[in-house]
PDB file as gemmi writes it, atoms N, CA and C in Angstrom:
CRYST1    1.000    1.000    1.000  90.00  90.00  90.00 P 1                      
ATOM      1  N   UNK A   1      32.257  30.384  56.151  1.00  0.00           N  
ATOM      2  CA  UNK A   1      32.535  29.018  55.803  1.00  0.00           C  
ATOM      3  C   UNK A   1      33.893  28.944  55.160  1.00  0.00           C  
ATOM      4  N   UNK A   2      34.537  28.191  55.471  1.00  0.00           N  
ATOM      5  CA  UNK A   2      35.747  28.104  54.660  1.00  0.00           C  
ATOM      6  C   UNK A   2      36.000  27.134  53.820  1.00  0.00           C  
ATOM      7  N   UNK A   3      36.688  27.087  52.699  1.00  0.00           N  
ATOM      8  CA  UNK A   3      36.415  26.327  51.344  1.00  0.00           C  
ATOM      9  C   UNK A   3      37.343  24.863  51.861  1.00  0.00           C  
ATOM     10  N   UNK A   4      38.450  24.846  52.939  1.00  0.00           N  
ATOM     11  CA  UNK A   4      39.419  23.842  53.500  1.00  0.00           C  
ATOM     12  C   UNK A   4      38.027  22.594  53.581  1.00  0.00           C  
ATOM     13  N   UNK A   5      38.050  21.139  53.194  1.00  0.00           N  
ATOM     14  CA  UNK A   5      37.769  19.978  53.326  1.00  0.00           C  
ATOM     15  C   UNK A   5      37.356  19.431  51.482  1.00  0.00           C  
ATOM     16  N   UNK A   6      36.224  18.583  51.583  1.00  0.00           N  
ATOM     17  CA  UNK A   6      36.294  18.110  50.121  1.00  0.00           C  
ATOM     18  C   UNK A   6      35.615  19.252  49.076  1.00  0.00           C  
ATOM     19  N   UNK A   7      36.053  19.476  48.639  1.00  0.00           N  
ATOM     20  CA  UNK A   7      35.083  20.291  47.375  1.00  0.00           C  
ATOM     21  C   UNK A   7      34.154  19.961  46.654  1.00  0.00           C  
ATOM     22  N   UNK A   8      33.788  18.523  46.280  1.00  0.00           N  
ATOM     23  CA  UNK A   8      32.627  18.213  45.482  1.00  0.00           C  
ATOM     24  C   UNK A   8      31.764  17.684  46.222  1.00  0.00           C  
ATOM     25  N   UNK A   9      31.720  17.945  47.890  1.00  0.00           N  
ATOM     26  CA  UNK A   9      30.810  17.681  48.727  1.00  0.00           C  
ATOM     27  C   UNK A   9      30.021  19.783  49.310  1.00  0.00           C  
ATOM     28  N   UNK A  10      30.487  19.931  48.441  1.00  0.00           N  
ATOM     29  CA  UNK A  10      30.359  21.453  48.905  1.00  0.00           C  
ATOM     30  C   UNK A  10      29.413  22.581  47.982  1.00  0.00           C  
ATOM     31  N   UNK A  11      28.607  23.233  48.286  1.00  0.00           N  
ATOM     32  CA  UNK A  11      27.957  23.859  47.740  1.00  0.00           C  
ATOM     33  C   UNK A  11      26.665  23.730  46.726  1.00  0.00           C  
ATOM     34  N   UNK A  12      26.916  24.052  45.163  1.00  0.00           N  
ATOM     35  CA  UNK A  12      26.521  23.708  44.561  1.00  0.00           C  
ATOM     36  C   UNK A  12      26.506  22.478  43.804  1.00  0.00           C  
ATOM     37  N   UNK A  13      27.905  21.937  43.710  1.00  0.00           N  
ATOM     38  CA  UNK A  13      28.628  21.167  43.140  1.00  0.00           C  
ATOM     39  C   UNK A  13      28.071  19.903  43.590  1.00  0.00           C  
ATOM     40  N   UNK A  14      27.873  20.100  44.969  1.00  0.00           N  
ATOM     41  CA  UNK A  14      27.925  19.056  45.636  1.00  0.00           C  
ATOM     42  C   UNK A  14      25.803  18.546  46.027  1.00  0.00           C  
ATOM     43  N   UNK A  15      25.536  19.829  45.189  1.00  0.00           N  
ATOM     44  CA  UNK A  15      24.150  19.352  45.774  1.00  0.00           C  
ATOM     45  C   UNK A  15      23.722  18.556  44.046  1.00  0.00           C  
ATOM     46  N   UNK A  16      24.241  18.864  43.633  1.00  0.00           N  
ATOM     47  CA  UNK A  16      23.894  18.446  41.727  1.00  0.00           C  
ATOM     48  C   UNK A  16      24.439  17.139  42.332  1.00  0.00           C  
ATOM     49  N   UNK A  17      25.587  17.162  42.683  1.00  0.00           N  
ATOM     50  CA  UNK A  17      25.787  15.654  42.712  1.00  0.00           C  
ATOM     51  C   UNK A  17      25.104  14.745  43.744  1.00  0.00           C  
ATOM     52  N   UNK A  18      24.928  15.375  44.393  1.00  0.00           N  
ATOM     53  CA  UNK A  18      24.269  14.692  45.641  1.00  0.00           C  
ATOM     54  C   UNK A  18      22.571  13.879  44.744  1.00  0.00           C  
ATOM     55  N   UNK A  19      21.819  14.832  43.899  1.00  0.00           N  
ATOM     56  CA  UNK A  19      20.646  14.663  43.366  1.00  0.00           C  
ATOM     57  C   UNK A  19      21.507  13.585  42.227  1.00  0.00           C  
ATOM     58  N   UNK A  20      22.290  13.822  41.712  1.00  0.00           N  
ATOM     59  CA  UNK A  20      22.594  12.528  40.523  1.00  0.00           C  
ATOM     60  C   UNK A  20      22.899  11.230  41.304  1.00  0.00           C  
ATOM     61  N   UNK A  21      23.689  11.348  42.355  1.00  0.00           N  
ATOM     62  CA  UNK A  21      23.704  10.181  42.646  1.00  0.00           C  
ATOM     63  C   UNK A  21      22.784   9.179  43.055  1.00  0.00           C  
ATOM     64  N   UNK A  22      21.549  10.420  43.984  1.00  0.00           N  
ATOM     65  CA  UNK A  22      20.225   9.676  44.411  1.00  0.00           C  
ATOM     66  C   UNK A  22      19.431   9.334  43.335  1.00  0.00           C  
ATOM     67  N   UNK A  23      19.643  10.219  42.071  1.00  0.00           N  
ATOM     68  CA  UNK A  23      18.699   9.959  41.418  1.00  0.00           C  
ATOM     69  C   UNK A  23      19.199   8.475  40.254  1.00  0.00           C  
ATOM     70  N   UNK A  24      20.204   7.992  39.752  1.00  0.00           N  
ATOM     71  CA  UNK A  24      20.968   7.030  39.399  1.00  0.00           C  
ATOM     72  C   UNK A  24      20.908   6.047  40.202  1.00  0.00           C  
ATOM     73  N   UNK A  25      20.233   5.708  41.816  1.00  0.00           N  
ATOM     74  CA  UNK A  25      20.188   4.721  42.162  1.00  0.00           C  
ATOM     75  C   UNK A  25      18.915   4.529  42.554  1.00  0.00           C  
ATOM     76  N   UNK A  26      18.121   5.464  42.805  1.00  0.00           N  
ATOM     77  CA  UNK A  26      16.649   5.040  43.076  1.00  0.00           C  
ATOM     78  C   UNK A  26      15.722   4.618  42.192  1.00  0.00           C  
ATOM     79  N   UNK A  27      14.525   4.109  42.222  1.00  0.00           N  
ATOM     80  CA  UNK A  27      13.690   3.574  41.997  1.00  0.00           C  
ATOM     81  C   UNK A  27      12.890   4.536  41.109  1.00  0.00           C  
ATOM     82  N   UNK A  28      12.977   5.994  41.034  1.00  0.00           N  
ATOM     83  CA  UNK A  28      12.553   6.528  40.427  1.00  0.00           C  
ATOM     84  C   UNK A  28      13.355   6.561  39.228  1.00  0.00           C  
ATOM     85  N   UNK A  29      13.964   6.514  38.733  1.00  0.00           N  
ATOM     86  CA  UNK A  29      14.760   6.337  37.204  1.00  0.00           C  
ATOM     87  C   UNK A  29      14.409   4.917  36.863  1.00  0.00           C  
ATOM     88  N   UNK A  30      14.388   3.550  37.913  1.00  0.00           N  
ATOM     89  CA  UNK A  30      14.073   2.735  37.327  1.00  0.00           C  
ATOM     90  C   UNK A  30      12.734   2.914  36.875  1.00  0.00           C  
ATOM     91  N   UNK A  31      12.186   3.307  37.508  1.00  0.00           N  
ATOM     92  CA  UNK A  31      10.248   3.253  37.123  1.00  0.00           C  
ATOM     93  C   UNK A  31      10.404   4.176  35.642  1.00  0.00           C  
ATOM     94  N   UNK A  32      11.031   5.458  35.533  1.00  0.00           N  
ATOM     95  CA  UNK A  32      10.854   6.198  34.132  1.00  0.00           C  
ATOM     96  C   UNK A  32      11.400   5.498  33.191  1.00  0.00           C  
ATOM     97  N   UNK A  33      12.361   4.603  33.352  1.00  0.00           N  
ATOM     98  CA  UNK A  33      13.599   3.692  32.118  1.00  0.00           C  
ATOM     99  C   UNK A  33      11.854   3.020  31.784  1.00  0.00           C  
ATOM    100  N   UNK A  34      11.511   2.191  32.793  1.00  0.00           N  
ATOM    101  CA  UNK A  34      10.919   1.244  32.277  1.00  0.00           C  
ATOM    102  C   UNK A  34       9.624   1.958  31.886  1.00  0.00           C  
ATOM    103  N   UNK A  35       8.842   3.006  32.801  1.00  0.00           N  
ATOM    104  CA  UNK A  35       7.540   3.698  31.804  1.00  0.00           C  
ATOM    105  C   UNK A  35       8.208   4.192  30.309  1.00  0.00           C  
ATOM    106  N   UNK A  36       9.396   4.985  29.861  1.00  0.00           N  
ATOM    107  CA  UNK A  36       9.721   4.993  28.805  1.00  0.00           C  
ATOM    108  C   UNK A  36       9.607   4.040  27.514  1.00  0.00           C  
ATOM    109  N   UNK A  37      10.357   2.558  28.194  1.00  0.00           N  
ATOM    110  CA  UNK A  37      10.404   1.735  27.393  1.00  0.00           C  
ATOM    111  C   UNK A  37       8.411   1.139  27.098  1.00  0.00           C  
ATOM    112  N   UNK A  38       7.873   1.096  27.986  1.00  0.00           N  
ATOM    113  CA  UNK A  38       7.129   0.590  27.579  1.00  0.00           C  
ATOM    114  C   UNK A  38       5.822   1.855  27.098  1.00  0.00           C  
ATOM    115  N   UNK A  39       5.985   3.330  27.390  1.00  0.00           N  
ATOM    116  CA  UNK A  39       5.570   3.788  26.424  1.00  0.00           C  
ATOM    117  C   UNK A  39       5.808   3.663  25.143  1.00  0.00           C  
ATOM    118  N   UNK A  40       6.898   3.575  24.709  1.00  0.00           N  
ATOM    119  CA  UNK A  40       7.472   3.648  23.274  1.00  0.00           C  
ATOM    120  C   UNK A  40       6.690   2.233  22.381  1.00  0.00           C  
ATOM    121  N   UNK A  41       6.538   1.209  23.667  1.00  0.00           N  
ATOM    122  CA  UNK A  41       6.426  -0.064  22.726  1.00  0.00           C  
ATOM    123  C   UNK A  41       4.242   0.144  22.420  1.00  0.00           C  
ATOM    124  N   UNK A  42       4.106   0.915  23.550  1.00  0.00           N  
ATOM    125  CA  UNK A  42       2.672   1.337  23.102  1.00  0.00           C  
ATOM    126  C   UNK A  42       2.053   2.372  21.935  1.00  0.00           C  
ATOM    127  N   UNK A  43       3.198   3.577  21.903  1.00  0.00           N  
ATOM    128  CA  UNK A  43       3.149   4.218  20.769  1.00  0.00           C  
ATOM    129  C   UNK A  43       2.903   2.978  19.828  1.00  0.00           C  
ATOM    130  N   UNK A  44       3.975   2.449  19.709  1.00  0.00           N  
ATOM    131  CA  UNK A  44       4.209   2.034  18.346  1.00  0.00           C  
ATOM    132  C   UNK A  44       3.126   0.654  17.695  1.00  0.00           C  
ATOM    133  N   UNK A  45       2.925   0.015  19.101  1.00  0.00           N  
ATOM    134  CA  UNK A  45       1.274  -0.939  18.390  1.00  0.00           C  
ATOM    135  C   UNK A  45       0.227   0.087  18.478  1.00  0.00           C  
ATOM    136  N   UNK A  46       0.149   0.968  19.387  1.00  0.00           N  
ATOM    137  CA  UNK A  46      -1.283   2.448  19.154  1.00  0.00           C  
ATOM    138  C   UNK A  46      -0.889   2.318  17.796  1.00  0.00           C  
ATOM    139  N   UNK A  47      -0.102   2.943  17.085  1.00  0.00           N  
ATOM    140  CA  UNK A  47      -0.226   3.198  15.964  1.00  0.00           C  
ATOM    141  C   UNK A  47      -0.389   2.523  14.687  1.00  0.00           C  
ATOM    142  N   UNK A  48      -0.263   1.218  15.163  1.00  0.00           N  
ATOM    143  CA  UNK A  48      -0.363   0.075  14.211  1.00  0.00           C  
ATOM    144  C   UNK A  48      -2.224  -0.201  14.411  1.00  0.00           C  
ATOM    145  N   UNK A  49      -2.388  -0.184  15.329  1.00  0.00           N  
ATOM    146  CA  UNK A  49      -3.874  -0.340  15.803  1.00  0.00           C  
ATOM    147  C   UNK A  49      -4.979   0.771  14.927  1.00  0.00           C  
ATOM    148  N   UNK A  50      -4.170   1.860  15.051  1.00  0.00           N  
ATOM    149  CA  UNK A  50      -5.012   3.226  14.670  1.00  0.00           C  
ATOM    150  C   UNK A  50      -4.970   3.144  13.265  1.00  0.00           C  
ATOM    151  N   UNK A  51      -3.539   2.183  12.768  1.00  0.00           N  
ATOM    152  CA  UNK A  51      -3.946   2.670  11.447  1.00  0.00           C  
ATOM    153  C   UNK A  51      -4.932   1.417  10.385  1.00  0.00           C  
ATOM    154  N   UNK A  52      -4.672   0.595  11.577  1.00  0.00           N  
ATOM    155  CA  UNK A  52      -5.743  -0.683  10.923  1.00  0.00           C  
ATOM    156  C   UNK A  52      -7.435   0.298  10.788  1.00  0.00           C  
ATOM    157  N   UNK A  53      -7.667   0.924  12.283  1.00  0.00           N  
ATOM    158  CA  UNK A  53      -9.330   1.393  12.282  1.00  0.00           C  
ATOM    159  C   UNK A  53      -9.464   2.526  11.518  1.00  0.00           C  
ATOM    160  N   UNK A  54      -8.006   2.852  10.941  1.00  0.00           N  
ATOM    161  CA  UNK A  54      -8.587   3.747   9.632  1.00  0.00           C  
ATOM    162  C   UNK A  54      -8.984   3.724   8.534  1.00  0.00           C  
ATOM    163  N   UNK A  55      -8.004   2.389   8.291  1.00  0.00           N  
ATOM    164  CA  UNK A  55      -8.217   2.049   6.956  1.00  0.00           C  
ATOM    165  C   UNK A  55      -9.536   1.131   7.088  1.00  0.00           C  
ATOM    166  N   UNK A  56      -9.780   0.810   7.839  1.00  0.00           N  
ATOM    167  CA  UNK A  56     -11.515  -0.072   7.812  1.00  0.00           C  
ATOM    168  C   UNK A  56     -12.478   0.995   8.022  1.00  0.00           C  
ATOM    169  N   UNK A  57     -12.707   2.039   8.902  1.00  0.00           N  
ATOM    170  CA  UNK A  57     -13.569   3.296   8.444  1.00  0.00           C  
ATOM    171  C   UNK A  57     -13.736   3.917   7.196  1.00  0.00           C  
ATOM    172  N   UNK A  58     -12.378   3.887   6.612  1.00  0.00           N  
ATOM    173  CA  UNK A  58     -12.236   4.760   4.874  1.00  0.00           C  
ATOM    174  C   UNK A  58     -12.878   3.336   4.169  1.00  0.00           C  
ATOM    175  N   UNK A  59     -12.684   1.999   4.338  1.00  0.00           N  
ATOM    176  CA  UNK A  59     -12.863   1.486   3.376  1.00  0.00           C  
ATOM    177  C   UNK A  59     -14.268   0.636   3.441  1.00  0.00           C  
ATOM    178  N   UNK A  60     -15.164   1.152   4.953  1.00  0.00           N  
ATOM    179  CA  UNK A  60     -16.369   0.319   5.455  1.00  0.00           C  
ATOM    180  C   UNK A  60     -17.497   1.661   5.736  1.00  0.00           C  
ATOM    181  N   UNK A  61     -16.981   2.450   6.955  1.00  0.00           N  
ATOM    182  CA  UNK A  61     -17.922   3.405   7.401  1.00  0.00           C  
ATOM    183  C   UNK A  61     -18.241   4.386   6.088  1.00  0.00           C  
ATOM    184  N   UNK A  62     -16.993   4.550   5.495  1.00  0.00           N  
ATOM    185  CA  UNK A  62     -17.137   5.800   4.555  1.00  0.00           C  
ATOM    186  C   UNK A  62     -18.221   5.864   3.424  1.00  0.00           C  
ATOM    187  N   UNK A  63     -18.360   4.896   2.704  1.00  0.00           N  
ATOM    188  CA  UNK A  63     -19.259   4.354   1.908  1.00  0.00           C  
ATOM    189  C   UNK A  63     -20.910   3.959   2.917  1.00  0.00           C  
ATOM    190  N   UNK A  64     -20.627   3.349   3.816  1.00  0.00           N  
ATOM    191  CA  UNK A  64     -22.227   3.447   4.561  1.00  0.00           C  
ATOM    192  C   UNK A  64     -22.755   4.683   4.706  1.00  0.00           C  
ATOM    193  N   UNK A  65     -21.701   5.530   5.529  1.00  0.00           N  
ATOM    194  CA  UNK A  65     -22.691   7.005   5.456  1.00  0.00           C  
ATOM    195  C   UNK A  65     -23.071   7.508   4.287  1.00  0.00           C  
ATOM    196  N   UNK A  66     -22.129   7.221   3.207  1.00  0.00           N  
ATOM    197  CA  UNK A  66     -22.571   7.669   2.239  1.00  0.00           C  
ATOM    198  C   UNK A  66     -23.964   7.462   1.717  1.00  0.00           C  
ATOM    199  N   UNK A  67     -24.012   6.076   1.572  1.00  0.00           N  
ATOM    200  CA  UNK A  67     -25.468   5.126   1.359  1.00  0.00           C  
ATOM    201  C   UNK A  67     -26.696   5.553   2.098  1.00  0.00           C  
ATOM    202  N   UNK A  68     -26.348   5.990   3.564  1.00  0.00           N  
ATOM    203  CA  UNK A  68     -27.561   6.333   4.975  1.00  0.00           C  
ATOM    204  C   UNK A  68     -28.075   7.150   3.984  1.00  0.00           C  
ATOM    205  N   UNK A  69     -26.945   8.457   3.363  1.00  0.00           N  
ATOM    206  CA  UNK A  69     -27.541  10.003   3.358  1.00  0.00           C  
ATOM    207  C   UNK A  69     -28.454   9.700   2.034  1.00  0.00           C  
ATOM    208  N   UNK A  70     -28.108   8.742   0.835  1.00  0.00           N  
ATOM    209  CA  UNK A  70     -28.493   8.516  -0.317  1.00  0.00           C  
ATOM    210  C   UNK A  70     -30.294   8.298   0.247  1.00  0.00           C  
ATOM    211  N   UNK A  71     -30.001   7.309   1.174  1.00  0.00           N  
ATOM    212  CA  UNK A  71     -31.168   6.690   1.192  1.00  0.00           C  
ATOM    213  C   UNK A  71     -32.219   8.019   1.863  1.00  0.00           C  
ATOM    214  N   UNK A  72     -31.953   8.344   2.993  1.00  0.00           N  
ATOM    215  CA  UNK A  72     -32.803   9.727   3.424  1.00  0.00           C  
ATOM    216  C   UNK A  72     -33.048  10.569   2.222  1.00  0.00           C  
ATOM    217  N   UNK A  73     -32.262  11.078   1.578  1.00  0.00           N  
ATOM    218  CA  UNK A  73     -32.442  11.675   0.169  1.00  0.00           C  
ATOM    219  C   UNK A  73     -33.906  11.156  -0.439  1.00  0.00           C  
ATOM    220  N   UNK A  74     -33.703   9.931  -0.941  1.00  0.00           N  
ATOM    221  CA  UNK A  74     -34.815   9.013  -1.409  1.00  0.00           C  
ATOM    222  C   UNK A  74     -35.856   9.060  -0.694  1.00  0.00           C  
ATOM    223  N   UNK A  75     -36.028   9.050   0.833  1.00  0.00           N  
ATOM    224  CA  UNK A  75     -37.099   9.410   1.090  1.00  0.00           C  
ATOM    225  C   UNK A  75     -37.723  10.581   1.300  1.00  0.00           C  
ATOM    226  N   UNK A  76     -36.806  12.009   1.365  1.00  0.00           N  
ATOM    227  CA  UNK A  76     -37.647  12.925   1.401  1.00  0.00           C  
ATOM    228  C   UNK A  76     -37.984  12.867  -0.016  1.00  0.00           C  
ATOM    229  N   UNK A  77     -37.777  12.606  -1.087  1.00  0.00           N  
ATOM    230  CA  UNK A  77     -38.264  12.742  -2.104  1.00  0.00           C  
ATOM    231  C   UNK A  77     -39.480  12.491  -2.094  1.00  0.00           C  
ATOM    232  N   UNK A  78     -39.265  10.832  -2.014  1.00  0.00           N  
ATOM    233  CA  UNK A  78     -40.613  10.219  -1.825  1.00  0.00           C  
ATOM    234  C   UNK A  78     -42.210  11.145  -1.177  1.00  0.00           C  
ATOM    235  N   UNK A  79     -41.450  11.353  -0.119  1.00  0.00           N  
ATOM    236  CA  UNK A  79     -42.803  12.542   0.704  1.00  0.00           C  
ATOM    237  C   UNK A  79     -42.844  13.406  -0.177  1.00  0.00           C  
ATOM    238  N   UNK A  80     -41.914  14.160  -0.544  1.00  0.00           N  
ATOM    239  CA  UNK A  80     -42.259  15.572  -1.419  1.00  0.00           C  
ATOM    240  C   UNK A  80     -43.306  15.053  -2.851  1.00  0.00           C  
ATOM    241  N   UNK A  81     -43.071  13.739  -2.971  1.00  0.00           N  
ATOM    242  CA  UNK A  81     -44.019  13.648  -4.498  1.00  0.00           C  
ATOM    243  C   UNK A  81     -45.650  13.052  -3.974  1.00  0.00           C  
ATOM    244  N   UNK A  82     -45.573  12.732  -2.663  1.00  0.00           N  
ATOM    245  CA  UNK A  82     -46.590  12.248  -1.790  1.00  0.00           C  
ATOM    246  C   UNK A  82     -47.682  13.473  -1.368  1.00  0.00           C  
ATOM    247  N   UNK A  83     -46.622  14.096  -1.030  1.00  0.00           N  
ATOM    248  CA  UNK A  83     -47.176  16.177  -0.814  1.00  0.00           C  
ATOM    249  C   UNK A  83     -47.871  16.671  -1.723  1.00  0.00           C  
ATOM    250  N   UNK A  84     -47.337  16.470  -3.220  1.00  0.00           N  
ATOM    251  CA  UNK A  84     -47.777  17.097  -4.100  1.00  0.00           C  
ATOM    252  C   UNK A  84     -48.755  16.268  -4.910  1.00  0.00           C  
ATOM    253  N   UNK A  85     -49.130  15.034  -4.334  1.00  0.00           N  
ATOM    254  CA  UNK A  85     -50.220  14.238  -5.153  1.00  0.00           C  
ATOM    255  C   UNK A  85     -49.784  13.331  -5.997  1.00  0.00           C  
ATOM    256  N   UNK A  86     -48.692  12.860  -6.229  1.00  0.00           N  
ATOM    257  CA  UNK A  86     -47.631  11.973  -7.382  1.00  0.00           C  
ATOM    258  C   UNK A  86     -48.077  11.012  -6.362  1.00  0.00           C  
ATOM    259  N   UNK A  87     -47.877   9.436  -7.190  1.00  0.00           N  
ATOM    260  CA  UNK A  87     -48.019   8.151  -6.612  1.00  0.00           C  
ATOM    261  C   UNK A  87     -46.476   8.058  -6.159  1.00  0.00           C  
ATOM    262  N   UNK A  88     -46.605   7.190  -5.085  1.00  0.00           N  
ATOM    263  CA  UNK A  88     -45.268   6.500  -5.249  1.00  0.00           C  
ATOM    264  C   UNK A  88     -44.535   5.524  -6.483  1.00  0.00           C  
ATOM    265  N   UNK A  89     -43.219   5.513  -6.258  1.00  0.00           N  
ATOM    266  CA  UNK A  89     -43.306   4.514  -7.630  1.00  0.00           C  
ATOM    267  C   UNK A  89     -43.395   3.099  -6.887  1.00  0.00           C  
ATOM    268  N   UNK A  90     -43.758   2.294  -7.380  1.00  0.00           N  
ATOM    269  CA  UNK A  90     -43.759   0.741  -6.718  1.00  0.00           C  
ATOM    270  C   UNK A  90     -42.470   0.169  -7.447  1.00  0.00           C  
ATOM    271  N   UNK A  91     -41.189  -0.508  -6.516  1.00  0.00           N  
ATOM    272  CA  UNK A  91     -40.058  -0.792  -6.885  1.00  0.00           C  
ATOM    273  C   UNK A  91     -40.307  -2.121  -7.810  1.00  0.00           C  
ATOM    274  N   UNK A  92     -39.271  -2.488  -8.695  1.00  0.00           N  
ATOM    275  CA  UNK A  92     -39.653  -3.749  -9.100  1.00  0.00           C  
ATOM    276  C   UNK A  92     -40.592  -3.995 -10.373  1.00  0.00           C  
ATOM    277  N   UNK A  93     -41.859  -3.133 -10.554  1.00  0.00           N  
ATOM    278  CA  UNK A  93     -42.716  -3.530 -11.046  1.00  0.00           C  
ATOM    279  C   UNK A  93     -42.625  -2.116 -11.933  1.00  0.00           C  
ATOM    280  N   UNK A  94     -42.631  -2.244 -13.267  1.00  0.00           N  
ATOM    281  CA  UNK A  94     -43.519  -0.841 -13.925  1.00  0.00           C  
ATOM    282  C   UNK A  94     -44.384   0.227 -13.861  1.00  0.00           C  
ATOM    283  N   UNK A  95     -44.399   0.945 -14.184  1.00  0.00           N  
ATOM    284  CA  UNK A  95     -46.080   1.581 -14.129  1.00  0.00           C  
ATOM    285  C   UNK A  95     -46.588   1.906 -14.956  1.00  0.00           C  
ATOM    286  N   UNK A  96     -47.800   1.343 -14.979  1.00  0.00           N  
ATOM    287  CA  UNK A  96     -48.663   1.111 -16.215  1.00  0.00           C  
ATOM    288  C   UNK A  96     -49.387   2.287 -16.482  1.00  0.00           C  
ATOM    289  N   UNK A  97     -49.420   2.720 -17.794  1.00  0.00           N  
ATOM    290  CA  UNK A  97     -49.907   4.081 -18.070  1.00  0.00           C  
ATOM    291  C   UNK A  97     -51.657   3.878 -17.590  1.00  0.00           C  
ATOM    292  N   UNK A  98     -52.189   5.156 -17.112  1.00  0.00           N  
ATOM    293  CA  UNK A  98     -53.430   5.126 -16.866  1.00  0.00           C  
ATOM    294  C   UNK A  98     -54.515   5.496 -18.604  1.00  0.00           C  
ATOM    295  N   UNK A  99     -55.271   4.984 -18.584  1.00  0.00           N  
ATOM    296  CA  UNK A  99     -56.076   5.400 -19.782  1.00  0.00           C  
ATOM    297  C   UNK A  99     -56.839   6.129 -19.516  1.00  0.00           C  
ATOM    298  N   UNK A 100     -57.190   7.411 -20.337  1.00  0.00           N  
ATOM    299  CA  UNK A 100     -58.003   8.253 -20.435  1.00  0.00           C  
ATOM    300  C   UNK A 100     -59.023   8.177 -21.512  1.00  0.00           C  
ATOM    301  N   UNK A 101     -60.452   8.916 -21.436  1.00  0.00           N  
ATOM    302  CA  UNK A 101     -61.241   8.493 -22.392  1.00  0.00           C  
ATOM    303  C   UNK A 101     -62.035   9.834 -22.555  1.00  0.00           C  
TER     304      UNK A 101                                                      
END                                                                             
């Protein structure tokens, strides 16, 4: 091959450019400009979104589970004093000592 005609149509030179130029006018750079741009604008409400459902989990869910586990607590108790022959306590109301004689 001899190097005599254009040079930046030649070789390597010329295949880089050949891919920049196709790639600077096709449709595929437009489609990534614009998936770019509108990833970025999704990051950025995702993250506005994510941080709203966090702060309502820390400041809603967090305290319910807490409460669920309280309450299961309370009832195995309950059975365990049921097991062993203890009354329940009746909520609300006192309990009146039993008399013995």
């Amino acid at each position: 091959m001899s190097s005599s005609g254009n040079a930046a149509s030649g070789g390597l030179t010329g295949l880089v450019n050949m891919f920049a130029t196709k790639w600077n006018e096709s449709s595929l750079r437009k489609n990534y400009l614009s998936g770019k741009k509108w990833g970025g604008w999704i990051l950025k409400k995702g993250g506005g979104v994510a941080w709203v459902l966090g702060i309502t989990l820390m400041m809603v869910g967090f305290p319910l589970v807490l409460q669920i586990e309280r309450e299961q607590q309370l009832i195995e108790l309950e059975q365990q004093q049921m097991n062993q022959g203890y009354a329940a306590p009746q909520y609300g109301m006192p309990q009146q000592p039993v008399a013995t004689k």
